[in-house]
Structure formats: C-alpha cells, structure tokens
MARGUTI-781329 format. One record per residue (C-alpha): x, y, z; residue number from 1; residue in one letter. Coordinates in steps of 0.2 Angstrom, whole numbers, padded with zeros to 4 digits. Each point is the difference from the previous one (the first is absolute). Example, Ala and Ser with C-alpha at 12.3 -4.5 7.8 and 13.67 -1.06 7.14 Angstrom:
residues 2
{c1: 0062; c2: -0022; c3: 0039; resi: 1; resn: A}
{c1: 0006; c2: 0017; c3: -0003; resi: 2; resn: S}
END
This chain:
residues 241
{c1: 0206; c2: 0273; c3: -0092; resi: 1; resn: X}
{c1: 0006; c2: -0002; c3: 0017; resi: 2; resn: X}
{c1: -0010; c2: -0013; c3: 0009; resi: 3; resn: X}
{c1: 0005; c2: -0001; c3: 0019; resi: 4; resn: X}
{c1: -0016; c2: -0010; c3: 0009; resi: 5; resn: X}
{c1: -0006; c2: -0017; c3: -0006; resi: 6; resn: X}
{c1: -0012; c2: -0005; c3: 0014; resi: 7; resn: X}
{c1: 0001; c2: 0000; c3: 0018; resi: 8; resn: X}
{c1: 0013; c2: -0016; c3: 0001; resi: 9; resn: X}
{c1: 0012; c2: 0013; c3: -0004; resi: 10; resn: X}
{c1: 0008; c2: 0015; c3: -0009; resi: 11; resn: X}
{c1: 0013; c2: -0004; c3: -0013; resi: 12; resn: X}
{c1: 0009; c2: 0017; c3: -0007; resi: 13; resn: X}
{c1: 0003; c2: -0006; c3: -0017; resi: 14; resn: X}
{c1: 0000; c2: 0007; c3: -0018; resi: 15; resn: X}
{c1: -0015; c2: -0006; c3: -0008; resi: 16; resn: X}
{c1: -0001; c2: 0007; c3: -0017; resi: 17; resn: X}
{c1: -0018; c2: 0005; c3: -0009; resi: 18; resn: X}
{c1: -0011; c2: -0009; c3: -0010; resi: 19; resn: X}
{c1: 0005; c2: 0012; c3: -0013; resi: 20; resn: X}
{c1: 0018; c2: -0002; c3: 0001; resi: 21; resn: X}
{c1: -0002; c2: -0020; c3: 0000; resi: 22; resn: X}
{c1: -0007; c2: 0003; c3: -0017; resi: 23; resn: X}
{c1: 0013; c2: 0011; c3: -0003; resi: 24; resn: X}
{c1: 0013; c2: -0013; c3: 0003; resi: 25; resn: X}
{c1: -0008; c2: -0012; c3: -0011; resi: 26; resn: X}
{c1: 0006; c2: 0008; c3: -0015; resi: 27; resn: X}
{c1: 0020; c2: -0001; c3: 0007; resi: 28; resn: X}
{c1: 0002; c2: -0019; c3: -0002; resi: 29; resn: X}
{c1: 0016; c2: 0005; c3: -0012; resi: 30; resn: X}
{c1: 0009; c2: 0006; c3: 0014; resi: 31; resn: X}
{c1: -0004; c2: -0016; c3: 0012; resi: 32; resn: X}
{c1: 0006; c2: -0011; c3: -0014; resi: 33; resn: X}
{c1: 0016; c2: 0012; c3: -0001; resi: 34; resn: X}
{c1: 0004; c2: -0002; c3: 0019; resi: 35; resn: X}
{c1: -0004; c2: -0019; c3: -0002; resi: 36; resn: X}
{c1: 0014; c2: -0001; c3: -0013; resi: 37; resn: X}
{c1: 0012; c2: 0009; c3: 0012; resi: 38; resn: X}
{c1: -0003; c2: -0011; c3: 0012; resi: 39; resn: X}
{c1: -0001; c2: -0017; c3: -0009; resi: 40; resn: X}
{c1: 0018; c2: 0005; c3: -0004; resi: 41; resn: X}
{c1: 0006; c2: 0004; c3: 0016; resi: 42; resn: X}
{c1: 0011; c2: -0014; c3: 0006; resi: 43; resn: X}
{c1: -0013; c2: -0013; c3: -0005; resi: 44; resn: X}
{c1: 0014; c2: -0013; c3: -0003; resi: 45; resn: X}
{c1: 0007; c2: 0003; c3: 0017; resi: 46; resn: X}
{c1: -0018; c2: 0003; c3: 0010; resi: 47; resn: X}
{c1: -0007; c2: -0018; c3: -0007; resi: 48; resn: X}
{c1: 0017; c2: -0008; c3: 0007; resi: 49; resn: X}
{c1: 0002; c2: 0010; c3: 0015; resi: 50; resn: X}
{c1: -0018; c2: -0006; c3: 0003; resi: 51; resn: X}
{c1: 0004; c2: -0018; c3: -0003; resi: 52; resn: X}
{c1: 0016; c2: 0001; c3: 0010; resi: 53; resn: X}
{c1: -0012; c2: 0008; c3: 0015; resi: 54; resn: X}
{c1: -0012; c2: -0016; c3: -0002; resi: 55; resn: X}
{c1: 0013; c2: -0011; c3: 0003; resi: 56; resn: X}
{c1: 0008; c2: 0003; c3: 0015; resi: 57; resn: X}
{c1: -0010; c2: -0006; c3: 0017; resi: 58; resn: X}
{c1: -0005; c2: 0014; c3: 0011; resi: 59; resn: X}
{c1: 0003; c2: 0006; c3: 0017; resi: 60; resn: X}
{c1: -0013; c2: 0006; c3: 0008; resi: 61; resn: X}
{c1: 0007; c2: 0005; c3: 0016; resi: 62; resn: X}
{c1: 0014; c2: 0012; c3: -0011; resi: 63; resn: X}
{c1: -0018; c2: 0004; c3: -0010; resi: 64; resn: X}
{c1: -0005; c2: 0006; c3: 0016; resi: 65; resn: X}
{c1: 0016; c2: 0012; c3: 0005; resi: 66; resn: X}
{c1: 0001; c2: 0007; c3: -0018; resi: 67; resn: X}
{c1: -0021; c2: 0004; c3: 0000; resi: 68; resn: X}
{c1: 0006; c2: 0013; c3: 0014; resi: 69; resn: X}
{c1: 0003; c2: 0013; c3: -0012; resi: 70; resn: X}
{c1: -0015; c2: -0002; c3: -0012; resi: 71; resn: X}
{c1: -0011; c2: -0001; c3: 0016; resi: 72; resn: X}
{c1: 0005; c2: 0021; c3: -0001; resi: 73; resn: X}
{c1: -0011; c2: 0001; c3: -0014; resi: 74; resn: X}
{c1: -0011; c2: -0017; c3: 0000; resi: 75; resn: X}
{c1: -0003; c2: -0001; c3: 0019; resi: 76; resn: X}
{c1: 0006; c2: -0014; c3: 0011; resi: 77; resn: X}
{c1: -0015; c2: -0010; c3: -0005; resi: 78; resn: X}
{c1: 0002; c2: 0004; c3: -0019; resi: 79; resn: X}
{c1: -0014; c2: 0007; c3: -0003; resi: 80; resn: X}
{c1: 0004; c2: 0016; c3: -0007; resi: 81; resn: X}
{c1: -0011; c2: 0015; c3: 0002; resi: 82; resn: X}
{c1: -0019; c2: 0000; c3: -0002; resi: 83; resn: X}
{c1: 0002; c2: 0015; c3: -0010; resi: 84; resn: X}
{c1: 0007; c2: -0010; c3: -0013; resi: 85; resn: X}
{c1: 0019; c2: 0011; c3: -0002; resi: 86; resn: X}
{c1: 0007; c2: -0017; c3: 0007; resi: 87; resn: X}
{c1: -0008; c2: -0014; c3: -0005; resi: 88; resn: X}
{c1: -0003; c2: -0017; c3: 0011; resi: 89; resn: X}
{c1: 0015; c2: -0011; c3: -0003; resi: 90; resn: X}
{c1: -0005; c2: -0012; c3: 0013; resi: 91; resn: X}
{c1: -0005; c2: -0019; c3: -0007; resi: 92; resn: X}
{c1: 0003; c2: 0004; c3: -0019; resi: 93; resn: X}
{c1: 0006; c2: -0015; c3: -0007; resi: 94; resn: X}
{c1: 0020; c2: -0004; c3: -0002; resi: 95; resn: X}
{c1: 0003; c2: 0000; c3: -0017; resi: 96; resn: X}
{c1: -0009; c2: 0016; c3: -0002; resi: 97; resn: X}
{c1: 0009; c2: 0009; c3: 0013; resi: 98; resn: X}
{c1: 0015; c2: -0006; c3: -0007; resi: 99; resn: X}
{c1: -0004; c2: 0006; c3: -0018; resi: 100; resn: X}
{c1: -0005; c2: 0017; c3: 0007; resi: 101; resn: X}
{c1: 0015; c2: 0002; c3: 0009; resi: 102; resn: X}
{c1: 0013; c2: -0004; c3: -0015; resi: 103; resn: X}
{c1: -0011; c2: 0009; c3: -0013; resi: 104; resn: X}
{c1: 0004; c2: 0015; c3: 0012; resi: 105; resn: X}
{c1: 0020; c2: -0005; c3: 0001; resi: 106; resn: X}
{c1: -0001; c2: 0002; c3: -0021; resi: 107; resn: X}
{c1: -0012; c2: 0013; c3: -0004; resi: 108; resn: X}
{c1: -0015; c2: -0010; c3: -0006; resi: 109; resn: X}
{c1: -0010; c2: 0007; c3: 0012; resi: 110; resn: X}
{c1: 0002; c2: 0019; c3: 0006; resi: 111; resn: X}
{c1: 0000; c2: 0008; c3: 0017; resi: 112; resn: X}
{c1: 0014; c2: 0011; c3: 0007; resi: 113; resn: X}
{c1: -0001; c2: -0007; c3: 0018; resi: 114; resn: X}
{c1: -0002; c2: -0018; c3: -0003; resi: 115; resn: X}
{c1: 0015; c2: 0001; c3: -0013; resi: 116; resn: X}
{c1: 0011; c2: 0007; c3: 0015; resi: 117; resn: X}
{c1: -0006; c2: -0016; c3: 0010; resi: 118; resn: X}
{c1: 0002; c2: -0013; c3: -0014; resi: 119; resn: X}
{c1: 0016; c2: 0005; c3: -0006; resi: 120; resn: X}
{c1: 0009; c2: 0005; c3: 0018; resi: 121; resn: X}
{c1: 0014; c2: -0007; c3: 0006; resi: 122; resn: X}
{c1: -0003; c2: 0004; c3: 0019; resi: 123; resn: X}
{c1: -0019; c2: -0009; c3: -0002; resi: 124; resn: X}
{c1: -0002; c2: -0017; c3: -0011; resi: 125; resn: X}
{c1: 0016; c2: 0002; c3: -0009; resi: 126; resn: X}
{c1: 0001; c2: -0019; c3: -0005; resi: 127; resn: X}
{c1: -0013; c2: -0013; c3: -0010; resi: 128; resn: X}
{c1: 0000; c2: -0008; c3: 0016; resi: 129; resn: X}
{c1: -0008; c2: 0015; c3: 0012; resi: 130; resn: X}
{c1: -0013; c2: 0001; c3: -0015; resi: 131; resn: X}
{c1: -0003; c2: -0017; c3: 0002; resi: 132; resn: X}
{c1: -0002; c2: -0001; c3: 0018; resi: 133; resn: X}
{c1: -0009; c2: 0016; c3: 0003; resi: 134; resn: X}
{c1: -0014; c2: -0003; c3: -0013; resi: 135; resn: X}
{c1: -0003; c2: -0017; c3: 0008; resi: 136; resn: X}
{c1: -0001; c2: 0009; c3: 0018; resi: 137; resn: X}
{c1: -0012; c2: 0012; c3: -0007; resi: 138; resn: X}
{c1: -0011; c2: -0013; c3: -0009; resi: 139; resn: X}
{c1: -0004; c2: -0009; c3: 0017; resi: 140; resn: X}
{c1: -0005; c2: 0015; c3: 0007; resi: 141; resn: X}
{c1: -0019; c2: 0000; c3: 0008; resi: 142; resn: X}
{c1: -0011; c2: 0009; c3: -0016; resi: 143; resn: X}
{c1: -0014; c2: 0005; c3: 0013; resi: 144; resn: X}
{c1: 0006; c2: 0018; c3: 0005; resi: 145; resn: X}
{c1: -0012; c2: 0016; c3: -0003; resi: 146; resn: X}
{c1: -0003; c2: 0004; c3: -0020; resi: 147; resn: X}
{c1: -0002; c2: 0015; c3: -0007; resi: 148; resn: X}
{c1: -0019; c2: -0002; c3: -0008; resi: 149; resn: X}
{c1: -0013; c2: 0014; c3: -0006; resi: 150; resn: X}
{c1: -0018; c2: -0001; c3: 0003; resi: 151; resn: X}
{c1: -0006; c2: -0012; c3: -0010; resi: 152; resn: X}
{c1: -0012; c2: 0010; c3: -0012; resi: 153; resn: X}
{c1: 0006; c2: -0009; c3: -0014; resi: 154; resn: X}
{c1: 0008; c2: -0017; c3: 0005; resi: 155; resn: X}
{c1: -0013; c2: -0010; c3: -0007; resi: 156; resn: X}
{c1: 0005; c2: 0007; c3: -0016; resi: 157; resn: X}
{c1: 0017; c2: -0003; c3: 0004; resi: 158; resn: X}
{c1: -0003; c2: -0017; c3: 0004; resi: 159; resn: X}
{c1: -0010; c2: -0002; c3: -0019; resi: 160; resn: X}
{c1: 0016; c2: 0007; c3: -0008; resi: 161; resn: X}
{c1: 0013; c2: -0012; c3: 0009; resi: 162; resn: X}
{c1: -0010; c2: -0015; c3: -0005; resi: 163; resn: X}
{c1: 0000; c2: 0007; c3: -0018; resi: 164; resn: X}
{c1: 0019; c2: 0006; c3: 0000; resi: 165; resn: X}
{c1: 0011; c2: -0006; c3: 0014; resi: 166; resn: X}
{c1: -0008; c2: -0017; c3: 0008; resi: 167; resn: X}
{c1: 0006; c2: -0013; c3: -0015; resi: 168; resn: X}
{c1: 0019; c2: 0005; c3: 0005; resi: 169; resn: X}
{c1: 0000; c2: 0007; c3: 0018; resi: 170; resn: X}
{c1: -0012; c2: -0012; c3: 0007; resi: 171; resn: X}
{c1: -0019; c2: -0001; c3: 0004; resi: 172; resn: X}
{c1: 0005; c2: 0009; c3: 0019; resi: 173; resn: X}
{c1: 0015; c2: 0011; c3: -0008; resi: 174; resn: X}
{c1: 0013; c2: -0013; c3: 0008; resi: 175; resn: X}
{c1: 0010; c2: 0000; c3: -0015; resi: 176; resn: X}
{c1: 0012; c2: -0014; c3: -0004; resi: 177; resn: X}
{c1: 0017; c2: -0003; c3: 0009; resi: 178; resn: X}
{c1: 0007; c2: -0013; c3: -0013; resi: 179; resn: X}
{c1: -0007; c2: 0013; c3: -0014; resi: 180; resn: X}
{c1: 0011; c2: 0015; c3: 0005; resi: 181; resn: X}
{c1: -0020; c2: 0007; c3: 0001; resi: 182; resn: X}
{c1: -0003; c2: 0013; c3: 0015; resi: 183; resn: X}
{c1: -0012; c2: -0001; c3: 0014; resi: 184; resn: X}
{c1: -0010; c2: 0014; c3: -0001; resi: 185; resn: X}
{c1: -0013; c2: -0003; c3: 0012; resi: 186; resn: X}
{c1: 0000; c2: 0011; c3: 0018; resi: 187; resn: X}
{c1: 0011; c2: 0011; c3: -0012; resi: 188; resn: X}
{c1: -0002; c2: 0019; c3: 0005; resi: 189; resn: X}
{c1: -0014; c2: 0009; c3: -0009; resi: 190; resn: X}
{c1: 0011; c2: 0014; c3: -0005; resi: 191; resn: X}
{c1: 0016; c2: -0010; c3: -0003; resi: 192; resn: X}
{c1: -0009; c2: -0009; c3: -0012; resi: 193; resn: X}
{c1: -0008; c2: 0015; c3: -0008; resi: 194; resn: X}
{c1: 0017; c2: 0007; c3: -0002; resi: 195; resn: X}
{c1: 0008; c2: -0013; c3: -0009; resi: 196; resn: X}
{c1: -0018; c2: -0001; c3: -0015; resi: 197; resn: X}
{c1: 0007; c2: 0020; c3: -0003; resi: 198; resn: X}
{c1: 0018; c2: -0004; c3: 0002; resi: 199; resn: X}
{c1: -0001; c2: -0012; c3: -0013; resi: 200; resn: X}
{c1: -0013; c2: 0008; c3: -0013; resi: 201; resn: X}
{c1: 0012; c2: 0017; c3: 0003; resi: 202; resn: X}
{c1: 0017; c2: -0011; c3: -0003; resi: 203; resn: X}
{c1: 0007; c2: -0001; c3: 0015; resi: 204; resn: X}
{c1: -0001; c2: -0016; c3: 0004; resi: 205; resn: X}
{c1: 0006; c2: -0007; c3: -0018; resi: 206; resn: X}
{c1: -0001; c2: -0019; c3: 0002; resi: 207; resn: X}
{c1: -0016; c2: 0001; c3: 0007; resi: 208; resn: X}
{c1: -0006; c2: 0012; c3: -0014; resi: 209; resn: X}
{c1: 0006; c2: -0014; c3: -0011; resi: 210; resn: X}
{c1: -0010; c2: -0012; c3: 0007; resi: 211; resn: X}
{c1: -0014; c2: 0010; c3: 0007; resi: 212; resn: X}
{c1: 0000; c2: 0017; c3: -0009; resi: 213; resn: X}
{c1: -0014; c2: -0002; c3: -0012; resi: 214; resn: X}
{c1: -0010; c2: -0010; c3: 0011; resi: 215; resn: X}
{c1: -0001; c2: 0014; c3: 0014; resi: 216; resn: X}
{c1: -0002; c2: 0014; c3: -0014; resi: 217; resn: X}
{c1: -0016; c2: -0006; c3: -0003; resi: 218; resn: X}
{c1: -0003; c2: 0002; c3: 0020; resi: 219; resn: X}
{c1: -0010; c2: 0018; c3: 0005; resi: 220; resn: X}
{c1: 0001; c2: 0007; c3: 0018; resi: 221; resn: X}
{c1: -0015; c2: -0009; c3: 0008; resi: 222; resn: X}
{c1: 0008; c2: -0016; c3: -0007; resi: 223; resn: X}
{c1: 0016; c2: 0004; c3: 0006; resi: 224; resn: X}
{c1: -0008; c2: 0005; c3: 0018; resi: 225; resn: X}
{c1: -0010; c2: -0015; c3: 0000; resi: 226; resn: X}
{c1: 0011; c2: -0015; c3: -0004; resi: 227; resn: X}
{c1: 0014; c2: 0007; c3: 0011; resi: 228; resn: X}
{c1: -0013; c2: 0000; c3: 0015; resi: 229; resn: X}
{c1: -0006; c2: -0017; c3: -0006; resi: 230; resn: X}
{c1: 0020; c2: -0006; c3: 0001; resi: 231; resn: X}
{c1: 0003; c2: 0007; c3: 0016; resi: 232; resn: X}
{c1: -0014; c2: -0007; c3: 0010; resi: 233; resn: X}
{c1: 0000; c2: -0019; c3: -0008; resi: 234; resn: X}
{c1: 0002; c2: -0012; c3: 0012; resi: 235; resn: X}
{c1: 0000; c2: 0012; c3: 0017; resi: 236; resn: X}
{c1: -0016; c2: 0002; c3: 0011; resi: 237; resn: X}
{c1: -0003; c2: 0020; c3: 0002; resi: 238; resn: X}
{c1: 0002; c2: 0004; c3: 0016; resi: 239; resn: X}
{c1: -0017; c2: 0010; c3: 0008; resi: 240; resn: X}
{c1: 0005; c2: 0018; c3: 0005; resi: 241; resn: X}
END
C-alpha cells in the first residue's frame, strides 16, 4: 500500500507496505539471516580495523566542513535530510556512529548504491582521515532543523512500544550512546526511520536484520507508524501551524 499523507506536518512519499504484507514478511526471516551472513563476511576484518584506525586520528573540523559540501547535495547544508525521509537527518548523530555507517558502506556491510559511490570515491573522502574529519563536522551540527513527523494518531502507542523495546539501549529520550557505537534516533525522520524496520525485516539492511530482524518482525503497521512518529518528535516542541 502506497501511503503518501501522514498528517498535516507534512507529506512523505514513501513505500509503506500493508498490514498484510508485514505479515507476510514474517515468515522470510531465512533470507534476512542469509543476507546477514553475506554481510558479516564482507570485509569484516578490514571494516573493524578501518573503524579503529578512523577513531584514532584527531579530526579537522574545518576540512569536515569543506568535504560536507558534497553530502550537503543530498543531506542539505544543515544535515537534515529530507522530511520525507529518502535522505535521512545526518545532522548531530553521534561520531562513532557516523563513522561505522560510513565504513560499513566502504565494505559492503551495509547496502546503498549511492552512498557506496560516496564512501568508496576517490574525488570525495578518499582517505580515513576525510572519514574522520567529516563525521566529526557533521556530529556538531545543530539537531533542531524541521522533522519529518505524522499525525500523531498512534504515538502514544509508539511511545509504549519504545519503552518496551528500544529505551534500555537507545536511551530513555532516544539519544543513544556515543561511546556504545548506539545511534541517536530521536528527531530521526518518520519515514526514514519506517524505512530502515522494512529494509531490515525484508534483508536489506543485513547487520541490522542481525541484530534487529526478529525484533521488528514482530512489529505490525500501526506499530511501525507509531514508534517512528514517537522517535521523530522526542525532544522537539511541535511547532503551531
């Protein structure tokens, strides 16, 4: 099902599959745990040391600054993506978990054709160092921009099922855990977030499925709609319209 309005904050034109074919995808956890396979041996040796050697250096973030140029093509010179959720908000994530992100894309533990391009150019970060000093720009950038929310109908559910869920390892306000490697997924757009639950029940995110597969399977669509709302308005006053 092709959900394009999610309240009058905004209008997200994202895939949103059915309850129907969330149940569906219940029943295809063999191919999740194949993708995470494929991914847990690609490059893991050299990903773990390429993060360490990242973690390491001391970043520049003035260079940080002239390298974000390019993301901000897709990002948006503030870093906060798009409130659709196609792009999501960069902007204030923490440093280790930009970093991971980053070099899982340089070696194929986690999957999308345009941020591959990025990671692995030559033109764009081709050193650890521009890895370093780029997520550290990004990670001091103001995390107040507009989110992408819906309308609300089932956030209080969506708060219910954090708490149960998410909150012992993200954080009782989603602000993660920088030291941990544990994302912040608060002010997170609605349909970013929504994206990444499918991506990984489907398989196409395969470390999260690892980690996170069985967990979302269990999700159905309201769920899904209300925690991703939940997440994207914690710790932002609404603004009146």
């Amino acid at each position: 099902m092709r959900s394009t309005t999610y309240g009058a904050a905004a209008t997200y034109p994202v895939e949103i599959p059915s309850m129907a074919a969330l149940q569906t995808r219940r029943f295809r956890a063999p191919f999740w745990v194949l993708s995470w396979c494929l991914a847990a041996f690609a490059c893991p040796a050299q990903a773990r040391n390429e993060f360490a050697d990242v973690i390491a250096k001391q970043p520049d973030e003035r260079r940080g600054a002239e390298l974000f140029t390019v993301c901000a093509g897709c990002h948006g010179g503030d870093g906060g993506g798009t409130t659709a959720g196609s792009v999501p908000r960069i902007a204030g994530q923490h440093y280790r978990v930009l970093v991971r992100q980053i070099v899982d894309f340089r070696r194929g533990r986690r999957w999308d054709a345009q941020m591959e391009d990025v990671a692995t150019s030559h033109d764009t970060i081709p050193e650890l160092q521009d890895i370093a000093d780029v997520a550290w720009y990004v990670s001091k950038l103001n995390r107040n921009g507009e989110r992408g929310i819906r309308d609300g109908e089932y956030a209080e559910r969506g708060a219910s099922l954090y708490a149960a869920n998410c909150r012992s390892c993200h954080g009782i306000a989603g602000e993660g855990n920088d030291k941990k490697g544990i994302p912040r997924l608060a002010g997170q757009h609605a349909g970013y977030l929504a994206r990444q639950i499918y991506d990984a029940v489907d398989g196409r995110r395969p470390i999260l499925a690892g980690s996170h597969g069985k967990r979302f399977a269990k999700f159905d669509f309201q769920d899904v709609l209300g925690l991703t709302d939940y997440l994207a308005r914690l710790g932002w006053e609404i603004p009146a319209h």
